[in-house]
N, C-alpha and C positions, 0 to 999 in steps of 0.2 A: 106097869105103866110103859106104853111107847115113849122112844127115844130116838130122833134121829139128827146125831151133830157131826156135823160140815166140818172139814177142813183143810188146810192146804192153798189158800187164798195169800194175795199177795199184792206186791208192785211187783211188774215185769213192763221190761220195754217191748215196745211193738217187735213181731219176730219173736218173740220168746216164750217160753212153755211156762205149761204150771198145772200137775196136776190135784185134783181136787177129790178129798175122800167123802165116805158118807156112811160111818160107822151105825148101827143100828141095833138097838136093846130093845126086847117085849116083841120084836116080830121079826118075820125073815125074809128077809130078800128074795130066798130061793125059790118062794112058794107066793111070791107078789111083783104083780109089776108094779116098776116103778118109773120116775122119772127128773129129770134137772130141768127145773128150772131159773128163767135168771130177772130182774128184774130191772134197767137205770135209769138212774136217777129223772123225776119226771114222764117216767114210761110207765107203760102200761107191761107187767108181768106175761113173760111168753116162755113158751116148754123150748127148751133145747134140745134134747134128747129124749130117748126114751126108751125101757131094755124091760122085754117082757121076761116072764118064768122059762118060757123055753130060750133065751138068749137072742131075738129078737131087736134087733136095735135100730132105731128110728130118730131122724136129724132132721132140723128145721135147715130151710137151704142153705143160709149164711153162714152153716161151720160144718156143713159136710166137706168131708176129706179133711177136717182141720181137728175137729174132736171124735174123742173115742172115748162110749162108757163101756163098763168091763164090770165082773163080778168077782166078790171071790167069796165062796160059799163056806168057805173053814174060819173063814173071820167076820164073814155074816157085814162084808163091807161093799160098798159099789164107787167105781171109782169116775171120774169125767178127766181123763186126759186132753191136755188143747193147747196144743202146738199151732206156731206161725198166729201170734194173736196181734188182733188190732186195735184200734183204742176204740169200739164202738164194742167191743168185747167185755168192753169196763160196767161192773153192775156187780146187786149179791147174787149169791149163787143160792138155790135151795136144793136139797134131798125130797123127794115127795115118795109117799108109798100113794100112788095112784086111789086104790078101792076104798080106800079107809079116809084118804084125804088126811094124811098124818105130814107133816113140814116139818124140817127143821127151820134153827134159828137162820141159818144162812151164814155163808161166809164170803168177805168182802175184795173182788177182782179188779184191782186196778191198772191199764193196758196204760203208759203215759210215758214217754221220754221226758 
């Protein structure tokens, strides 16, 4: 059975980081693209990133140069680092393995002084 759970979600104030994991059982990362997406409150669900098989990484405009997703293939985890965050950054986060359409539960980002 796939498994893909989020974590690393928080309160941070605006300006501050918060990286976000994405542990995953039943499949590999190494050999799937995947991708984050994030969804707030009221909105409409949109891709954040995206990090193919060959390390590929791909960003919606509004957190290039601010987020970074990375891999690490010995722990079969993908990570979304995101620094300088804003409160429009505020939403859950999900795991996606692209082909299979497999989600995690999401983990929940709150940007708020």
């Amino acid at each position: 059975q796939v498994q893909l759970v989020e974590s690393g979600g928080g309160l941070v104030q605006p300006g501050g980081s918060l990286r976000l994991s994405c542990a995953a059982n039943g499949i590999r990362f190494s050999t799937n693209d995947m991708g984050w997406y994030r969804q707030a409150p009221g909105k409409e669900r949109e891709l954040v990133g995206s990090l193919t098989i060959g390390g590929t990484t791909t960003y919606r405009d509004s957190v290039k140069g601010r987020f970074t997703i990375s891999r690490d293939n010995a722990k079969n985890t993908v990570y979304l680092q995101m620094n300088s965050l804003k409160p429009e950054d505020t939403a859950v986060y999900y795991c996606v393995i692209v082909r299979f359409n497999y989600w995690g539960r999401g983990t929940q980002v709150t940007v708020s002084s």
